[in-house]
C-alpha positions as CSV (number, residue, x, y, z in Angstrom):
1,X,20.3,-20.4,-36.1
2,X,18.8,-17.3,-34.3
3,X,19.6,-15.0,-31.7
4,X,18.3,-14.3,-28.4
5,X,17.3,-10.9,-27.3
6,X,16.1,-8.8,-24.4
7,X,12.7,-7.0,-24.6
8,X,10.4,-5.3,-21.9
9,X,7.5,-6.5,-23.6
10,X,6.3,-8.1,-26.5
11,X,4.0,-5.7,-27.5
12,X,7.5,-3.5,-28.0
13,X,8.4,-6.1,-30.9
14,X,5.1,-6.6,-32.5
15,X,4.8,-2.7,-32.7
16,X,8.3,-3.3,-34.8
17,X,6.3,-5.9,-37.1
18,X,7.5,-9.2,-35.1
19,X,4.9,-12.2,-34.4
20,X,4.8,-14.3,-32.0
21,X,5.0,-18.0,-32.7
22,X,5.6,-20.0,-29.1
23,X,4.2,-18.1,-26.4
24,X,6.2,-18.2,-22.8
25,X,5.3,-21.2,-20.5
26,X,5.9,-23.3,-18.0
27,X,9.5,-23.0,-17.4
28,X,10.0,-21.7,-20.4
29,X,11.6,-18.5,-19.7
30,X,11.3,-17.2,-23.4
31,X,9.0,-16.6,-26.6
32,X,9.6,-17.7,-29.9
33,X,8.9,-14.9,-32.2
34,X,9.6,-14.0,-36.0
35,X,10.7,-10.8,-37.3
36,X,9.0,-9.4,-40.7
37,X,10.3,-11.7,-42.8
38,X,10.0,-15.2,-40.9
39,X,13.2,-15.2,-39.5
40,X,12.6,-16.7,-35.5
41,X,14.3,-15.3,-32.6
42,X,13.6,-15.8,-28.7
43,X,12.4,-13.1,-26.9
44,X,13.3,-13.1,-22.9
45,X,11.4,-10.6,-21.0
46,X,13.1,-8.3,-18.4
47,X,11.9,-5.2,-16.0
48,X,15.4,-3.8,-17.1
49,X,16.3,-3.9,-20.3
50,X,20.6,-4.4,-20.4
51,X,22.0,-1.7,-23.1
52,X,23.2,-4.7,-24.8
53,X,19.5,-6.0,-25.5
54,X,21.4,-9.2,-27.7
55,X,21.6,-12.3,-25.4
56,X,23.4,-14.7,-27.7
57,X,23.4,-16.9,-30.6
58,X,21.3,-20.1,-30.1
59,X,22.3,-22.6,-33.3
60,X,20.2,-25.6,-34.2
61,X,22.4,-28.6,-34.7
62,X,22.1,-32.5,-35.5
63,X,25.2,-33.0,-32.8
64,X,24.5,-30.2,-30.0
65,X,27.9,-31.5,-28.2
66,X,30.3,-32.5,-30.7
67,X,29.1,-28.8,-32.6
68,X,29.7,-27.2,-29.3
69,X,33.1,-28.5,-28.6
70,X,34.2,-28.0,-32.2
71,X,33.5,-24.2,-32.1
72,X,35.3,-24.4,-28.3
73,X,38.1,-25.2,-30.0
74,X,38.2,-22.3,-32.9
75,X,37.4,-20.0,-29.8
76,X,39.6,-21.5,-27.2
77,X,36.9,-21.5,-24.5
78,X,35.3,-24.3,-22.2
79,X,31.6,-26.0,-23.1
80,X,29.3,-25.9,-20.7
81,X,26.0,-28.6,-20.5
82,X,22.8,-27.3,-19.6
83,X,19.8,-29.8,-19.2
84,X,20.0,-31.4,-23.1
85,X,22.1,-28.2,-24.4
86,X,25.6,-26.6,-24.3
87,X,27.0,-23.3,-24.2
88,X,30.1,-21.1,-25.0
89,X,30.3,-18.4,-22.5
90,X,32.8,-15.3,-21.9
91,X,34.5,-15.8,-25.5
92,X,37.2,-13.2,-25.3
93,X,36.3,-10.2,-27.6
94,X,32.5,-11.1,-28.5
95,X,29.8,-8.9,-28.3
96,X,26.9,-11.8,-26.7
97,X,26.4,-13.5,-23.4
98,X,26.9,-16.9,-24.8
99,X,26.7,-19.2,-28.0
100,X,24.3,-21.9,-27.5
101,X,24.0,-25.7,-29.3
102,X,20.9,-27.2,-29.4
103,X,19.9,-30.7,-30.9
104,X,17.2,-30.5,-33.1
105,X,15.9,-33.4,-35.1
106,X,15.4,-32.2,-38.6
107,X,18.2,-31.4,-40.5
108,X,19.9,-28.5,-41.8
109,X,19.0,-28.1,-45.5
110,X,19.3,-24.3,-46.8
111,X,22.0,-21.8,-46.3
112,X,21.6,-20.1,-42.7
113,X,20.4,-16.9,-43.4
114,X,22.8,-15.2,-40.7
115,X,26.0,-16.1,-39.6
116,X,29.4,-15.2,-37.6
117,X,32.6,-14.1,-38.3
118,X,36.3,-15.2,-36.7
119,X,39.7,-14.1,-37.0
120,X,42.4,-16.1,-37.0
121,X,46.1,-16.5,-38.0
122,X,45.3,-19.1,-40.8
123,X,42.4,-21.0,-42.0
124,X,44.2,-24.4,-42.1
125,X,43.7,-25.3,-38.5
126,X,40.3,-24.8,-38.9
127,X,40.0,-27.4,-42.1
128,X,42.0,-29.4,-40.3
129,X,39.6,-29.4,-37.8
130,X,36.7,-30.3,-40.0
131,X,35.8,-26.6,-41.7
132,X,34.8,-27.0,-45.3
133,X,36.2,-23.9,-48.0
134,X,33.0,-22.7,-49.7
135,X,34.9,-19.8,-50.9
136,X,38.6,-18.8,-51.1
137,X,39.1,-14.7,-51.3
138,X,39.5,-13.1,-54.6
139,X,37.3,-10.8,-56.6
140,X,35.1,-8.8,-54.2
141,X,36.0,-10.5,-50.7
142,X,39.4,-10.7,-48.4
143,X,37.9,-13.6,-46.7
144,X,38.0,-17.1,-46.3
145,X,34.2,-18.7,-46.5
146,X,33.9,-21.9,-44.6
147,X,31.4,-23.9,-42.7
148,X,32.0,-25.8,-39.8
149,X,31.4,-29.5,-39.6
150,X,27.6,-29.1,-39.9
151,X,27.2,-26.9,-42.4
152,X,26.8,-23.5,-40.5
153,X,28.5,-20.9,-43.1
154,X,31.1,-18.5,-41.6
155,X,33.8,-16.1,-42.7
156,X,37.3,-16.0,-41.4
157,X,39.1,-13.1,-41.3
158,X,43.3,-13.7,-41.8
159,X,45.1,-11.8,-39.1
C-alpha cells in the first residue's frame, strides 16, 4: 500500500531525503520513489502543483477486483476498471482523488505500515462482509481494528 502524490520535480523530494526507485517511462506517467525510510510512493509530475499535493491511495492486492468492490461496498461508491486496475473515485467526505486496487503477484506478508480509517454505524456489517477483528476497543483505543478480506488493517470508528 502507498500513496500517490503531486510534485514539480523530483529533485524537490530527493532534496526532502526521497530516492528514486522506477524512473518515469514510456507511458508511465509516474516514478516510483521511497521516502527515508523505504517506504515507496509514486510521484506524478505537474507544472501546477494542486494545494492538495496527495493523489490517492494505490493498494497492492492478490484480487484487484473482488478488493475493490469489497471496499465499494463499506464506502457505498461505484468501481471503476482501468486497463488491469480499479478505482474508487469521489468517496463522499475523503480527502484523495481516488483509492486504487492493483494485482500484484506476491503476497501480502507483514503488517501494512500505513493504513485508513472509516466510520460507521456498527462494525458487524463489515464482518459480515468479510472484515476480520484484530482488536476490539478497550484499554487505550475507542476503536474497532479490523482488516478487510486481504489483510489490509483498518480502524473503524463507531458513529
Amino acid at each position: 500500500m502507498h500513496f500517490d502524490i503531486y510534485a514539480r520535480e523530483l529533485a524537490d523530494l530527493e532534496a526532502l531525503g526521497a530516492t528514486i526507485l522506477v524512473p518515469q517511462h514510456g507511458t508511465r506517467t509516474w516514478t516510483v520513489m521511497a521516502d527515508p525510510e523505504g517506504g515507496e510512493f509514486d510521484a506524478f509530475l505537474r507544472s501546477e502543483v494542486p494545494a492538495e499535493r496527495l493523489h490517492g491511495l494505490e493498494v497492492d492486492c492478490a484480487d484487484a477486483e473482488a478488493q475493490a468492490r469489497w471496499w465499494a461496498g463499506v464506502y457505498g461508491v461505484g468501481v471503476t476498471e482501468y486497463d488491469g486496475w480499479y478505482a474508487l473515485e469521489g468517496v463522499p467526505g475523503m480527502p484523495i482523488l481516488s483509492m486504487d486496487f492493483a494485482a500484484v503477484p506476491e503476497p501480502k506478508t507483514v503488517k501494512n505500515r500505513i493504513h485508513w480509517d472509516v466510520t460507521v454505524a456498527s462494525v458487524s456489517p463489515l464482518v459480515e462482509a468479510g472484515a476480520t477483528v484484530l482488536r476490539e476497543p478497550g484499554g487505550d483505543i475507542r476503536w474497532h481494528v479490523l482488516a478487510d478480506p486481504e489483510g489490509n488493517e483498518f480502524c473503524a470508528f463507531t458513529e
